[in-house]
C-alpha positions in Angstrom: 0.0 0.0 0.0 0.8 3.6 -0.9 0.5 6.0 2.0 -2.7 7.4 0.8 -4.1 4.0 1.8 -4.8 2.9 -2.1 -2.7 -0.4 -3.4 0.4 0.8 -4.7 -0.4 -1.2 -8.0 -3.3 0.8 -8.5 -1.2 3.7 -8.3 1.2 2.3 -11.2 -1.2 1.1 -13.2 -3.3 4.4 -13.5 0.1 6.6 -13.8 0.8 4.0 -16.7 -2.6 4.4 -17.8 -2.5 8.8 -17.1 0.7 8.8 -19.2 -0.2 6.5 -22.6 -3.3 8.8 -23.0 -1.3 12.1 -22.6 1.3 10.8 -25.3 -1.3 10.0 -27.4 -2.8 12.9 -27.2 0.5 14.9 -27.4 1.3 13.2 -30.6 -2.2 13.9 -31.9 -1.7 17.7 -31.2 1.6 17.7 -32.8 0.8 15.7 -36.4 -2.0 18.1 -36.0 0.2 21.0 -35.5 2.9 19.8 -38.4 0.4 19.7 -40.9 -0.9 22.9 -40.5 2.1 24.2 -40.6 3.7 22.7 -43.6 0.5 23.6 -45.2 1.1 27.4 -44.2 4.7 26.9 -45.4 3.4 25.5 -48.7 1.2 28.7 -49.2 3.9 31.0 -48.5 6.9 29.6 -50.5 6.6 32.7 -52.9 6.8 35.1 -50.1 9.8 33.2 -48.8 11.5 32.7 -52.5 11.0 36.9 -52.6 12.7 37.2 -49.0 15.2 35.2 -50.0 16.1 36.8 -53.6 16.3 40.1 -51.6 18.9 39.0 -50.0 17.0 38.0 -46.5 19.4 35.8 -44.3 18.2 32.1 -44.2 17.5 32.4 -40.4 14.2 34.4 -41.8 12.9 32.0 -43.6 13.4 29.5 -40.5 11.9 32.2 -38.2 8.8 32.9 -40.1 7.7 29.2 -40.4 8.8 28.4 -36.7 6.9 31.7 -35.7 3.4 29.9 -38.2 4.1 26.7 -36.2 4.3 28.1 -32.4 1.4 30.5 -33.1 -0.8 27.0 -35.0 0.3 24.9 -31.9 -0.1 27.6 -29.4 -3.7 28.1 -30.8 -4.7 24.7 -30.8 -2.9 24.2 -27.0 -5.6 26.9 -25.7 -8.8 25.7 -27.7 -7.9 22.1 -26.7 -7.3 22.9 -23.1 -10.2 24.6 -23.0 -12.3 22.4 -24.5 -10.8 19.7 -22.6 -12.1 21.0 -19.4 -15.1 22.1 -20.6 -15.9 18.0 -21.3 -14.1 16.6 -18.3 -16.3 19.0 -16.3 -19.5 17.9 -18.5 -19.0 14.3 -17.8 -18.0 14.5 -14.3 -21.7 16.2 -13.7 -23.2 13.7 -15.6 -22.3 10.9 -13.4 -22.3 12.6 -10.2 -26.5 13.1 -11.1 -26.2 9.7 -12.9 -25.1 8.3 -9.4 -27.4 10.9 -7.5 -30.7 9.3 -9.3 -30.6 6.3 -7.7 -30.3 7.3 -3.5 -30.5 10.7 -4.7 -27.0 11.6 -2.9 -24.5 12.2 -5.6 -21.3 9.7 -5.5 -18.3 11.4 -4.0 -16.2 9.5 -6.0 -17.0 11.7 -8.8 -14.7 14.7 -8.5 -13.6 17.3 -10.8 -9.7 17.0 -9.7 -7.8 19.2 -13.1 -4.5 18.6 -13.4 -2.9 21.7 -13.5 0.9 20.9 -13.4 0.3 18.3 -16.6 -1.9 20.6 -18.4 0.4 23.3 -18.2 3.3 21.0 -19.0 1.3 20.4 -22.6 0.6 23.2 -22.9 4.0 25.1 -22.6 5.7 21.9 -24.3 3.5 21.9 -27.0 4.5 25.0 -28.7 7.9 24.7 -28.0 8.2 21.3 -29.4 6.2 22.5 -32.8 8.4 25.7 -32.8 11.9 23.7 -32.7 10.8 21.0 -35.1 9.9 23.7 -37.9 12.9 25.2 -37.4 14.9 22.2 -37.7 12.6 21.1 -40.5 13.0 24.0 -42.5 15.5 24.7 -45.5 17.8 27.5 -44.7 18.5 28.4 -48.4 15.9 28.2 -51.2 16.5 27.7 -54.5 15.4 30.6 -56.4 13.0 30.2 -59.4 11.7 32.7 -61.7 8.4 34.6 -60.8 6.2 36.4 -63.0 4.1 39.3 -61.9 0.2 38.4 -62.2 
């Protein structure tokens, strides 16, 4: 036993448990993120071709897509925190009057415990991760093509 009086395995097993989902959900979140941004990237090669015939030093190029990719993550870190309470709180009052309808006293079991220290680990590391990857992702020098006016 633990000292909070719970079996020590139960502990491991829901840490194990607590951890497989927040991966999952990290890597959801950062495909998510990636994609976005190498769409955003795609659309704004020709600015980047122009910066870069101009004479712009390739650390531009990389801070303009890592910039897309930290703001797209950082976005989507907000709306899916906030979202992600928003249900978590939903369902926790669902039970607590789906357990309340039977003796009409709601089951204390059901709490609404937020993890504050993990969600603001996901959602600092989110961005940052997203951020470093399109930099490291990102082609220094273009090639330069010809471009016609329209």
């Amino acid at each position: 036993m633990s000292a909070g009086g719970t079996p020590s395995g139960f502990d491991r097993a829901n840490n194990v448990l607590r951890l497989s989902v927040a991966g999952g959900a990290g890597l959801i979140a950062l495909a998510a993120a990636w994609i976005a941004s190498a769409l955003a990237a795609t659309e704004s090669r020709p600015d980047l071709a122009t910066l870069t015939a101009v004479g712009a030093p390739p650390r531009t190029r990389k801070k303009i897509v890592a910039a897309q990719a930290g703001t797209i993550a950082a976005i989507g870190a907000g709306v899916g925190t906030a979202s992600g309470l928003a249900l978590g709180a939903a369902l926790v009052e669902f039970q607590r009057a789906q357990s309340a309808q039977w003796d009409g006293n709601p089951d204390p079991a059901w709490g609404f415990d937020i993890p504050w220290l993990w969600i603001a680990a996901f959602a600092v590391a989110l961005p940052l991760v997203a951020v470093a990857s399109a930099w490291l992702a990102t082609r220094g020098r273009e090639t330069l093509t010809g471009r016609k006016a329209n």
